[in-house]
C-alpha positions as CSV (number, residue, x, y, z in Angstrom):
1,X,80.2,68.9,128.3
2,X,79.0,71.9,126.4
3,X,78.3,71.4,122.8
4,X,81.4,73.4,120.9
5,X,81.6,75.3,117.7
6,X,85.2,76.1,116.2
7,X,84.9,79.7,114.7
8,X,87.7,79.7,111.7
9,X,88.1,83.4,110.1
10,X,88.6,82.5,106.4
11,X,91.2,85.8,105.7
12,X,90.1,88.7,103.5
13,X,92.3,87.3,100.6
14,X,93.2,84.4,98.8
15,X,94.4,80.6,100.4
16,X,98.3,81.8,100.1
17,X,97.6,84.5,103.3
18,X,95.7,81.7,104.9
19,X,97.8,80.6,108.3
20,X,98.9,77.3,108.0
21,X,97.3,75.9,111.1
22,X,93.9,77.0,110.0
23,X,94.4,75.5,106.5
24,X,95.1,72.0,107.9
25,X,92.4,71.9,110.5
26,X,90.2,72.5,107.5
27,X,91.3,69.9,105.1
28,X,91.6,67.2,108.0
29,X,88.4,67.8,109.2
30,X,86.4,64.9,109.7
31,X,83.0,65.8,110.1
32,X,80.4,68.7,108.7
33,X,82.6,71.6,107.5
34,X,79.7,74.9,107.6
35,X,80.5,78.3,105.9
36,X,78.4,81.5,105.8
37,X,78.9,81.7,102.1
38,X,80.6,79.9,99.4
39,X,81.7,83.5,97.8
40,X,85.5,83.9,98.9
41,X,88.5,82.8,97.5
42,X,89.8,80.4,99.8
43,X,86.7,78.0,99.9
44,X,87.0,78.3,96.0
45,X,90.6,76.7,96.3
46,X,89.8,74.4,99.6
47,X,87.2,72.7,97.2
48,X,89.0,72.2,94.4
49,X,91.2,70.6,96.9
50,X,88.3,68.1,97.5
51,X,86.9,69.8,101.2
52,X,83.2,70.0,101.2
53,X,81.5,72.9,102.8
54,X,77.9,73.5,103.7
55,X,77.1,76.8,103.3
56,X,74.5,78.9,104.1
57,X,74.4,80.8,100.8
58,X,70.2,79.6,100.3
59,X,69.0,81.4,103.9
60,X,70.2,85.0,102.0
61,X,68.3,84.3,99.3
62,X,64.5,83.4,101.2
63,X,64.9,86.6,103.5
64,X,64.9,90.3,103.0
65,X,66.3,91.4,105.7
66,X,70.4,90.4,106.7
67,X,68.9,90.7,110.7
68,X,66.5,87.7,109.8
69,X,69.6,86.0,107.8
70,X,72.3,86.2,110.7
71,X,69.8,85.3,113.1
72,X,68.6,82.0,111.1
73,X,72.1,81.1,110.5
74,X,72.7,81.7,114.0
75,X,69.9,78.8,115.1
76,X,70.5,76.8,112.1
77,X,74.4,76.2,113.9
78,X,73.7,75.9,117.3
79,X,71.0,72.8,115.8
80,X,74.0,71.0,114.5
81,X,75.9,71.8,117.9
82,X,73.6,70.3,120.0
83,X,73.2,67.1,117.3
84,X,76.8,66.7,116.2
85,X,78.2,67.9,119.8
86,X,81.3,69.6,117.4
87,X,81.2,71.1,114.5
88,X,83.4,73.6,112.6
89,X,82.3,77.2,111.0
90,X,84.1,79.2,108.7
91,X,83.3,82.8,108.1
92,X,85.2,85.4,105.7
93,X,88.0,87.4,107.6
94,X,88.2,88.2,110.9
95,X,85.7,86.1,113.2
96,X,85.5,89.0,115.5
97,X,85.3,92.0,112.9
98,X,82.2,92.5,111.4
99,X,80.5,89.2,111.9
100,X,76.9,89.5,113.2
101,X,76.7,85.8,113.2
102,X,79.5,84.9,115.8
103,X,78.3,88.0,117.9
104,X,75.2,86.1,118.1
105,X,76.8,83.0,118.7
106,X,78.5,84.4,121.9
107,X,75.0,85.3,123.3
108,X,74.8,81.3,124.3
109,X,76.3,80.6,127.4
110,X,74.9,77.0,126.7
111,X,77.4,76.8,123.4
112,X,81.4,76.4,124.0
113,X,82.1,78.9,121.0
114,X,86.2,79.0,120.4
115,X,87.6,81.3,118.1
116,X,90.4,80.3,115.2
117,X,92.3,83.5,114.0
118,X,92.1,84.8,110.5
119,X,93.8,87.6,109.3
120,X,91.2,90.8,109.5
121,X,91.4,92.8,105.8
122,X,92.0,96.4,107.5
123,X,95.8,95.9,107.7
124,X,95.8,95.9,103.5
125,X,92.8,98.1,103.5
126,X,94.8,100.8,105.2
127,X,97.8,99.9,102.9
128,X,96.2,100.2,99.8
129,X,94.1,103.5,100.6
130,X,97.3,104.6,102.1
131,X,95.6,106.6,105.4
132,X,96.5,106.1,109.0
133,X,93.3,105.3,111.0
134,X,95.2,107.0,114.3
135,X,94.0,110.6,112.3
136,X,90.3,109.2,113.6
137,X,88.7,106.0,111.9
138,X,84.9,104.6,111.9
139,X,84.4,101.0,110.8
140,X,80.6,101.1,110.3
141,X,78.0,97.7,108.6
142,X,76.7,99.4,105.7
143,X,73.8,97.0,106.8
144,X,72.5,98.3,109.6
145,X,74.3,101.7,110.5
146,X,72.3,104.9,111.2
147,X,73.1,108.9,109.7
148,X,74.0,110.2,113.0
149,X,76.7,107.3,113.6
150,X,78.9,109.0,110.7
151,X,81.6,111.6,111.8
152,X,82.8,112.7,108.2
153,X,85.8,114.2,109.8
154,X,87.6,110.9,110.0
155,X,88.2,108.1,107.5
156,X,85.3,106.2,106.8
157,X,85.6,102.5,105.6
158,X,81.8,100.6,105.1
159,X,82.0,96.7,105.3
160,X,79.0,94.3,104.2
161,X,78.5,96.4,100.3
162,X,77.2,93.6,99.2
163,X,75.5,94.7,96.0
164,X,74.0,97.7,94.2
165,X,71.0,98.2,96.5
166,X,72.9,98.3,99.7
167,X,75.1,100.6,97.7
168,X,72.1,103.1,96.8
169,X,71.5,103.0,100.6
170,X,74.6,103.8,101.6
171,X,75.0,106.5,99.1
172,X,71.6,108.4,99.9
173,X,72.4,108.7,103.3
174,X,76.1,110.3,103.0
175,X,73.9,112.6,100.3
176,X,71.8,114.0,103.4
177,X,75.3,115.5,104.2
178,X,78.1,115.3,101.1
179,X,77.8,116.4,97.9
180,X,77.4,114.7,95.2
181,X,80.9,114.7,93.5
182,X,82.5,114.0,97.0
183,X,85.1,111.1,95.7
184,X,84.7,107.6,97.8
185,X,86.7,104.8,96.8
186,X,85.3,101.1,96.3
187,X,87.5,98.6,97.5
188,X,87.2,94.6,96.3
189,X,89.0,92.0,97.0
190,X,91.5,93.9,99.0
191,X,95.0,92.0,99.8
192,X,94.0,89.4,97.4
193,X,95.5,88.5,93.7
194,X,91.9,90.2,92.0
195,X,92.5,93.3,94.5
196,X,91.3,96.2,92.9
197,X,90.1,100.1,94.1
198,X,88.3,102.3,92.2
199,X,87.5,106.3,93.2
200,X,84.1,107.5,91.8
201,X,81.7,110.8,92.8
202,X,80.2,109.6,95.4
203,X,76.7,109.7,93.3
204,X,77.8,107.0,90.8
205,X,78.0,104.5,94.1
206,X,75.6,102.4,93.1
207,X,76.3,102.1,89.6
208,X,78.7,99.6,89.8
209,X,77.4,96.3,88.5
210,X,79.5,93.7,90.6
211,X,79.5,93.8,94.1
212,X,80.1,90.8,96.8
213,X,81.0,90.1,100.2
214,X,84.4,91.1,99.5
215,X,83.6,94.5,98.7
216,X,84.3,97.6,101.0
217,X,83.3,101.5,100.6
218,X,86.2,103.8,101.7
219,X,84.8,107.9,102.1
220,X,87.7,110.2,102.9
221,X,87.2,113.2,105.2
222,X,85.8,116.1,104.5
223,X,86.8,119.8,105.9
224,X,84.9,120.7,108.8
225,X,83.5,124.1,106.8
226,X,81.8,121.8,104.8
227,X,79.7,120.8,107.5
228,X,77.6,123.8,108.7
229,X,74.8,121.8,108.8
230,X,75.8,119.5,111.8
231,X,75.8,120.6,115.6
232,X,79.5,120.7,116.4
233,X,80.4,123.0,113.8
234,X,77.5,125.6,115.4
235,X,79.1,124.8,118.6
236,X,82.9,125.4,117.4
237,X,81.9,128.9,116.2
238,X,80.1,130.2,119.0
239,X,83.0,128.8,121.2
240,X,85.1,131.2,118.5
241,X,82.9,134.2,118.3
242,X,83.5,134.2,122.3
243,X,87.4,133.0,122.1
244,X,90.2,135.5,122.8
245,X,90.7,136.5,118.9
246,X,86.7,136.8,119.1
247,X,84.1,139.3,118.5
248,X,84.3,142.0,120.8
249,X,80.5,142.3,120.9
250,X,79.9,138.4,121.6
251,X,82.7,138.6,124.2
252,X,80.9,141.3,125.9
253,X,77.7,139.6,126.4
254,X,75.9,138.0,129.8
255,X,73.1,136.5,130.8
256,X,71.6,139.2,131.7
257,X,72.2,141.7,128.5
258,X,71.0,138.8,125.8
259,X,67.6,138.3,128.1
260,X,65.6,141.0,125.3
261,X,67.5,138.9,122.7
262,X,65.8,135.8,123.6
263,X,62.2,137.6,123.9
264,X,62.6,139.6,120.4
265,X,63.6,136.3,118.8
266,X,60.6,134.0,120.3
267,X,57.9,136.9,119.0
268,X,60.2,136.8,115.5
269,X,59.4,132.9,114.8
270,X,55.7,133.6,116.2
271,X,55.4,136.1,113.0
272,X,57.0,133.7,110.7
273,X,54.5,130.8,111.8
274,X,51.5,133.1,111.5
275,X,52.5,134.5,108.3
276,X,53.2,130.6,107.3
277,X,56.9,131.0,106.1
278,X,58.7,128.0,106.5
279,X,62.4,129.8,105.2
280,X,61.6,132.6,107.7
281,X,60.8,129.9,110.0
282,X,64.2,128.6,109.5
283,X,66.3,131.6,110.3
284,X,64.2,132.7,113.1
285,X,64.3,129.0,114.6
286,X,68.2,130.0,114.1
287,X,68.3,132.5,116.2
288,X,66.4,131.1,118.8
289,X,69.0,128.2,119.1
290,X,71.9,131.0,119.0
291,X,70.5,132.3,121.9
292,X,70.4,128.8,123.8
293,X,74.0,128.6,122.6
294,X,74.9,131.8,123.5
295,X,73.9,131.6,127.3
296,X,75.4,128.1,127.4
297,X,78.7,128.9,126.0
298,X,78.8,131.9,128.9
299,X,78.0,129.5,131.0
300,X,81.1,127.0,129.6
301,X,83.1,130.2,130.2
302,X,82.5,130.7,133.6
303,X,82.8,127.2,134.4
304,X,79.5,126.9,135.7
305,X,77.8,124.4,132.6
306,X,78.0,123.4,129.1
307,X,76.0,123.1,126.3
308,X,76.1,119.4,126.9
309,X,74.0,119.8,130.3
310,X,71.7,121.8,128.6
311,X,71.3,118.8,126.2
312,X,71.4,116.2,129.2
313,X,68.5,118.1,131.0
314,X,66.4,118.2,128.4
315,X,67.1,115.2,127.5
316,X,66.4,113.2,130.9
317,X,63.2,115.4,131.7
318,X,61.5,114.1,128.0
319,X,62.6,110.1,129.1
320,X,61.2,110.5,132.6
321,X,58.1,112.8,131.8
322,X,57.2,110.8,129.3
323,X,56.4,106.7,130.8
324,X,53.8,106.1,128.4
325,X,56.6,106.2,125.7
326,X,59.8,105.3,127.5
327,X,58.7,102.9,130.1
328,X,55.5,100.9,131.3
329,X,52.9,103.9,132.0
330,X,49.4,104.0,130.1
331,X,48.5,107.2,128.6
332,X,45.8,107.0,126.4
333,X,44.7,111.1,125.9
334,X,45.9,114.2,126.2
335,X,44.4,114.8,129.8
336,X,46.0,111.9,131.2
337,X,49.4,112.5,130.1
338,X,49.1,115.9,131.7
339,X,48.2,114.6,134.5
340,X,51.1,112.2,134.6
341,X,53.6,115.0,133.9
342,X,52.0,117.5,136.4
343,X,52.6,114.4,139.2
344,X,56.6,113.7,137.5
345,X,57.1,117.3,137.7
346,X,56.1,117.6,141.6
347,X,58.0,114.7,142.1
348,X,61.3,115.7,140.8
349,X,60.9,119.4,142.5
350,X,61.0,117.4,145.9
351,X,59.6,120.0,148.8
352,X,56.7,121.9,147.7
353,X,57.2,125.3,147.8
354,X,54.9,127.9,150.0
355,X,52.6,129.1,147.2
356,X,51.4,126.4,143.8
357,X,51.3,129.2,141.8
358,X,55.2,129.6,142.8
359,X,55.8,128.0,139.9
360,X,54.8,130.5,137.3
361,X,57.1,132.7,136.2
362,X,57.1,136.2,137.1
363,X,58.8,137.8,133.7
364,X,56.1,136.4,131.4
365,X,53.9,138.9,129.7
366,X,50.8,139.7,131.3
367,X,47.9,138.0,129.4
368,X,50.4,134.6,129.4
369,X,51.1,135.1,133.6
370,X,47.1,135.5,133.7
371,X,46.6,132.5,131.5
372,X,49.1,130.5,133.6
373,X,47.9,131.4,137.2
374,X,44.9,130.7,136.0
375,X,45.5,127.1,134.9
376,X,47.6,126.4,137.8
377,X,44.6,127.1,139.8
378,X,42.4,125.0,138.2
379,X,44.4,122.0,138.9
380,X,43.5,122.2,142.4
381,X,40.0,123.2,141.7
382,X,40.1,126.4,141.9
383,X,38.0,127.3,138.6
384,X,34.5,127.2,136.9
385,X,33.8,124.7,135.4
386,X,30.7,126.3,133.5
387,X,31.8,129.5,131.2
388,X,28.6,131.0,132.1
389,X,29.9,132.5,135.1
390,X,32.8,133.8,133.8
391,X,30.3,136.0,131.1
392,X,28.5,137.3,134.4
393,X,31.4,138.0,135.9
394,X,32.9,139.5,132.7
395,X,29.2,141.7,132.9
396,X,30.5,142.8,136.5
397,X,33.9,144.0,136.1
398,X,32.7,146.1,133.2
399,X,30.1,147.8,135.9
400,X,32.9,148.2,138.1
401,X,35.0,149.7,135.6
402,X,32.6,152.3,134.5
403,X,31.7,153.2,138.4
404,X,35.7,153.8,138.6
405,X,35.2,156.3,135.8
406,X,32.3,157.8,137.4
407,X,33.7,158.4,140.6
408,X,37.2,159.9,138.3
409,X,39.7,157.5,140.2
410,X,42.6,156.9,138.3
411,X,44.3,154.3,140.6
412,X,40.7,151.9,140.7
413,X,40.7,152.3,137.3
414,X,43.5,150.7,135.9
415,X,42.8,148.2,139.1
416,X,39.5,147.5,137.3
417,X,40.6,147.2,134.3
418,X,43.4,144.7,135.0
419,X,40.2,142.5,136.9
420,X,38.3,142.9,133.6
421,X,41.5,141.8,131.6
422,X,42.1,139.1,133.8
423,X,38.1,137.6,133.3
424,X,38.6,137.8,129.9
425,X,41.2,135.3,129.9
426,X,39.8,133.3,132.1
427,X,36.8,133.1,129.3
428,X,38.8,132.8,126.2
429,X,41.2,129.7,128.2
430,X,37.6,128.2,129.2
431,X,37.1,127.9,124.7
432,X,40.9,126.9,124.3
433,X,41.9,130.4,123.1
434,X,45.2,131.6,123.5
435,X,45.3,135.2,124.9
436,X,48.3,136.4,123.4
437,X,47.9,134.6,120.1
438,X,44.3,136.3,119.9
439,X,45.3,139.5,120.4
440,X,47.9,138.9,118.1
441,X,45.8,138.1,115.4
442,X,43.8,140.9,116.3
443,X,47.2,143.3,116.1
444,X,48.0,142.1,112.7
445,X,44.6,142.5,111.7
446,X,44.3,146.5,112.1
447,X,47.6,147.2,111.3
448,X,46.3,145.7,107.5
449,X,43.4,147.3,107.8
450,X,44.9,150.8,109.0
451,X,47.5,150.5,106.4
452,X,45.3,150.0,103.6
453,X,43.4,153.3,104.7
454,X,47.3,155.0,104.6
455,X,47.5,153.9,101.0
456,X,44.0,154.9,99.8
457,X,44.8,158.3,101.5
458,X,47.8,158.4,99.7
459,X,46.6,158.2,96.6
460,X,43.9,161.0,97.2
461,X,47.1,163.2,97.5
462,X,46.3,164.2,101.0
463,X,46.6,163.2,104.8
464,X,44.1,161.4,106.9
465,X,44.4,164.1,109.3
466,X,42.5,166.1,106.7
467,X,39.7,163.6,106.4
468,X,36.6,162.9,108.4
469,X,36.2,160.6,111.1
470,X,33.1,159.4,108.8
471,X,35.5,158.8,105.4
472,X,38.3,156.9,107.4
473,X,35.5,154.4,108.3
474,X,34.4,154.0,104.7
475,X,37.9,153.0,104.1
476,X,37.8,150.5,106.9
477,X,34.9,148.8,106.3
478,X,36.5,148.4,102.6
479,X,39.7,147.0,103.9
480,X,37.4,144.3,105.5
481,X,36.7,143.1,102.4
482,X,40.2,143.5,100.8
């Protein structure tokens, strides 16, 4: 026979809402009576009636963390199971709401665990705060919960307050998205004789002195337009702007007209991250993420995908490219988690297609497409591995190019220039350059340069079409040192 342990759920008030049956299979027990804590009313009145309890009131007190607590209580019971073969525990409420320790307790096929009632405090809870939890209701351990568990649309109650500093948690985490004089309402004792509920600004939480284990956080709903910050409201206003009462320009839109958008936007952010703005950073990130949910609310439209498979894809492909983190796989550099990903990635694409360097994309710009077939080629080999022979062959498209100007033909010109382009990259990706961030760099660089020669011009009262070739470089090598 398995060893048992009686589960008794003490009520979230006083003895007088304790069931009858539950109050006399406590004061005629015979043996060990165990409680999680001695801090609730009815095990005040049970021992002045003369029931003992042993409680577990000193295991709080030598750990830090309520984890390590529940889970020491947790082994500490099913010790006196096996010993005493049945013993009786009382816990404060419910046994089954908001009780860590009988959760764990369950986890033991080993232990017979019964459960005995008592009365769960959310029936007064909602009857003093006066809401309806069927308008959308989150119970949440102010314990152990996490920011992006909290949908401030509903009615929010926190269980497990138990003093000031789990208060101050609670309270800087709702900050992250409430303001600060957003009213929350602290609830103690509730159903009891020594009920009371007091409504603060949210940032006075943690200035009450007295907490306990009887103590409960309610947070009222806030209006949706207060929550800008947070994904579904983006979402609801896209889903607007492209609604029936919508904006005739964002109703208009496809795939196909918002593709420049997309471009125009990336470029946008690179500016903001070489000019190191972070608030331009911010906007232009903005607009990149429009974009994305632009095209997937066309897509939701036509019935073809939603925003939410756009998240799912994503999603999936970082869990299963990414073993090293998410499953058993070793990955100890750079190069080998490349290598990993580059074997995932022909994995999931199943049949290889007829060319490798299918996988390039034909609409990006020209020094990135050279970059990329060039890399793809190197995976198989295809590549120096010394730089030195991409500076000779640099050396020979420039001969080529200037026998194309030689012998006047437009057409092998331009071809011989797009071969010495293409060398070039191939040199700068052999030092880890970046093509189109160089020449970039180098754009940004004259345009400072040539505008700093506009502005001396300017104040000489003339043009530079009026100056020398030799002045204007004066003025540039000036601007160098500017």
């Amino acid at each position: 026979m398995k060893p048992t342990i009686n589960v008794i759920g003490l009520g979230a008030g006083d003895i007088d809402q304790l069931p009858l049956g539950l109050y006399r299979k406590m004061r005629e027990y015979q043996g060990k009576l165990f409680v999680r804590t001695l801090d609730h009313p009815v095990i005040q009145s049970l021992q002045a009636e003369g029931v003992e309890f042993q409680s577990f009131d000193s295991v709080y007190e030598k750990n830090e963390h309520f984890e390590a607590v529940y889970r020491e209580i947790t082994n500490l019971l099913l010790e006196y199971a096996r010993t005493e073969n049945n013993i009786l525990y009382a816990v404060p409420g419910h046994p089954m709401l908001a009780e860590k320790t009988v959760q764990l307790l369950l986890e033991h096929e080993q232990i017979e665990v019964n459960i005995y009632g008592g009365q769960s405090y959310l029936d007064d809870l909602f009857s003093s705060l006066k809401i309806d939890p069927i308008d959308g209701f989150q119970f949440l351990d102010a314990t152990s919960f996490i920011r992006n568990q909290v949908d401030y649309r509903h009615h929010i109650i926190f269980c497990q307050v138990y003093d000031a500093f789990i208060a101050s948690e609670v309270k800087l985490v709702l900050l992250e998205d409430l303001p600060p004089d957003h009213p929350v309402t602290i609830v103690e004792a509730v159903g009891s004789k020594e009920e009371k509920l007091v409504t603060i600004p949210l940032e006075e939480l943690d200035h009450k002195t007295h907490m306990s284990n009887l103590t409960s956080v309610y947070v009222p709903p806030i209006n949706a337009s207060r929550l800008n910050h947070q994904f579904f409201r983006l979402r609801e206003v896209i889903a607007q702007l492209r609604g029936p009462d919508g904006c005739p320009w964002d109703k208009k839109q496809t795939h196909e007209s918002l593709r420049r958008y997309l471009i125009e936007e990336a470029y946008e952010f690179i500016d903001a991250v070489n000019r190191q703005d972070d608030e331009n950073m911010i906007e232009e990130l903005g607009d990149i993420l429009l974009q994305v949910m632009l095209h997937s609310q066309i897509g939701e439209d036509a019935g073809l995908f939603t925003i939410d498979d756009v998240l799912l894809s994503i999603t999936d492909k970082m869990i299963r490219r990414h073993p090293h983190v998410f499953a058993d796989t070793s990955a100890q550099t750079t190069e080998e988690v490349m290598k990993n990903w580059d074997q995932i990635k022909r994995e999931e694409k199943g049949e290889q297609s007829s060319s490798l360097l299918d996988q390039v994309p034909d609409s990006l710009p020209g020094l990135l497409k050279a970059e990329e077939l060039q890399k793809t080629a190197r995976k198989v080999g295809f590549d120096w591995d010394d730089p030195t022979f991409v500076w000779n062959k640099i050396n020979e498209e420039i001969d080529e190019v200037k026998e194309a100007i030689a012998n006047n033909d437009p057409t092998k010109l331009e071809e011989e220039f797009g071969d010495l382009f293409f060398t070039i990259v191939n040199l700068a990706r052999h030092y880890k350059i970046n093509p189109e961030l160089a020449i970039e760099t180098t754009n940004r660089k004259f345009t400072s340069r040539f505008r700093y020669i506009e502005e001396e011009v300017q104040k000489l009262g003339t043009s530079m079409e009026e100056l020398s070739l030799e002045t204007l470089e004066a003025y540039w090598q000036e601007a160098k040192n500017v």
